[in-house]
N, C-alpha and C positions, 0 to 999 in steps of 0.2 A: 531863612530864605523869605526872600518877600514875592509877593505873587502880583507886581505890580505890571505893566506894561512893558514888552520885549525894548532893551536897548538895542541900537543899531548894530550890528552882528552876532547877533544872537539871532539862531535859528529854532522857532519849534518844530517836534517831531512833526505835526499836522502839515505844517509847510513842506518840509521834506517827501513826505507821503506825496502830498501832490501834485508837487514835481518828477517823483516819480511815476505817477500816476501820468501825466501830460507826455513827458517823455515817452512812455510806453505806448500811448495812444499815437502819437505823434510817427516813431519810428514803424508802427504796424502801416500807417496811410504812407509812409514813404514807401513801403515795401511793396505796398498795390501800387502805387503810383508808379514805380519804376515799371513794373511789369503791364500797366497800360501805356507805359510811354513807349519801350520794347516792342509791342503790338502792335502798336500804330506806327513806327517808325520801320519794321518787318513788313509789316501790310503797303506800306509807300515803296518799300524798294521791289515789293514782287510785283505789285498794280506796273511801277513805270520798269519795270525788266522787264516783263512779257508784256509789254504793247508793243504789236507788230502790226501793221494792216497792208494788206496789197489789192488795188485799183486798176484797173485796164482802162486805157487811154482811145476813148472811142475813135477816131478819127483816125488812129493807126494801130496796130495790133501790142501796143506797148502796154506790160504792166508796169504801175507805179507805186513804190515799196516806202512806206513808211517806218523807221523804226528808232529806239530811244538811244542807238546807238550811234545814230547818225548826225545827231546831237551833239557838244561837248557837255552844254549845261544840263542836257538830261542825266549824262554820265555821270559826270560830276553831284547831280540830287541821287542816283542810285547809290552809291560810292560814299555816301555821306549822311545817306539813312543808315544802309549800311552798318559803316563803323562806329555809331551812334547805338546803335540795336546789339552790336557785340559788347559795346561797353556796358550798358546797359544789364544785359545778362549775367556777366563776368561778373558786375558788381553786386547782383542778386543777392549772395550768400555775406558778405560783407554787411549788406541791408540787414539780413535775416539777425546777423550777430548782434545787429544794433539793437533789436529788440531785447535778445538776454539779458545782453552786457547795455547798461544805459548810459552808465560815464563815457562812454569811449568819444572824448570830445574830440581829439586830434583827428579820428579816422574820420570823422562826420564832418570835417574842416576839409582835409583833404578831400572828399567824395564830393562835395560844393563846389570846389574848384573844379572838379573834373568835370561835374552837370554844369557848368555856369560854360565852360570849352565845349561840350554837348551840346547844349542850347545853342552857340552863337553857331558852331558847326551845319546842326539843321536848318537852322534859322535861313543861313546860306545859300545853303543846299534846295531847299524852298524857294527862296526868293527868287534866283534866278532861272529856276525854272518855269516859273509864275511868270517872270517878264517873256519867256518862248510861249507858255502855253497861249496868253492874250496877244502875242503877235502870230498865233496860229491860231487862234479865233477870230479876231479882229484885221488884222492884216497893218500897214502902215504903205497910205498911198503918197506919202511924199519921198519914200523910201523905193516905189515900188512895189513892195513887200507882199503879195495877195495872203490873204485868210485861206486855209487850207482845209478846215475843218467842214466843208461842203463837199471835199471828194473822199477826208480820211476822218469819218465821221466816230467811228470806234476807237481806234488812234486817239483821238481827242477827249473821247468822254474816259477813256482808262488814265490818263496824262493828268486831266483836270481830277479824277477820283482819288488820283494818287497824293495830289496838294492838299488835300482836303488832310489826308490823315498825315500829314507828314506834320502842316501847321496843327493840326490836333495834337501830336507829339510835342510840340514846341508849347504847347499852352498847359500843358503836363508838366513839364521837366519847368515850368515855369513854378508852378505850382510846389512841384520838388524842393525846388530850392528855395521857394519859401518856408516849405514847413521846415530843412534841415535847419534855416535858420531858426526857426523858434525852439526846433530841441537843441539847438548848440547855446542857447541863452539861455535853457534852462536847466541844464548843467551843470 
């Protein structure tokens, strides 16, 4: 045997090592990551479900009723944290396996596609409620439009809290799917 320099597919055990070693490390920060992306995408749907506010209308004895349901696009960001946050969950133990088992390349392909559907999902789900919240801040005077967040002041700051962590999810699962990618390459 000669002890010269590895030819091109020849593996040493040290190589292996620590790829295995990466992998392992790699699917542990998937494992948290999901369950910060989970959190933060739980935490968005509860922040914009329970924003209600109700205002009385000085000038005549009327209350005026704020709420996320009155919205489609807020529905639609509850509705989409949501289902994002069960996938999310569901996938937890699949996660956990990755850790054992480190070849499992197929599952870790397939879990990317499903976070990569996750992400654009929230991504959505976000966006368009971000264009209601800044036209319930700001208003739109060629539209008519008033800014409403001077009479539904609570309404607005739970709306706008709820963005914060929903795109914080979206910058997670971003994050996800980069790392799945570097352990499905090192596989």
């Amino acid at each position: 045997m000669k002890s010269g320099p590895l030819e091109s597919g020849e593996a040493s055990s040290g190589a292996t090592t620590s790829k295995k070693w990466v992998i392992s490390e790699v699917s542990i920060l998937e494992f948290i990551l999901r369950i910060l992306a989970a959190a933060g995408t739980l935490g968005s749907a509860m922040a914009m479900g329970t924003a209600d506010e109700t205002v009385p209308f000085f000038p005549q004895n009327i209350l005026l009723n704020a709420e996320f349901s009155d919205l489609p696009m807020f529905t639609f960001f509850v509705v989409a944290n949501s289902v994002a946050c069960a996938y999310l969950v569901l996938t937890l133990p699949l996660s956990f396996y990755h850790i054992i088992r480190k070849a499992a390349k197929k599952s870790r392909i397939i879990l990317v596609m499903f976070d990569t559907a996750m992400l654009a999902l929230v991504t959505a789900g976000a966006s368009t409620a971000a264009a209601i919240v800044y036209l319930a801040h700001k208003g739109n005077s060629n539209a008519n439009w008033f800014a409403i967040c001077q009479q539904f002041n609570s309404f607005c700051e739970r709306t706008s809290g709820s963005l914060i962590g929903s795109f914080a999810a979206a910058f997670v699962l971003i994050l996800l799917i980069t790392s799945s990618a570097i352990a499905i390459s090192q596989c």
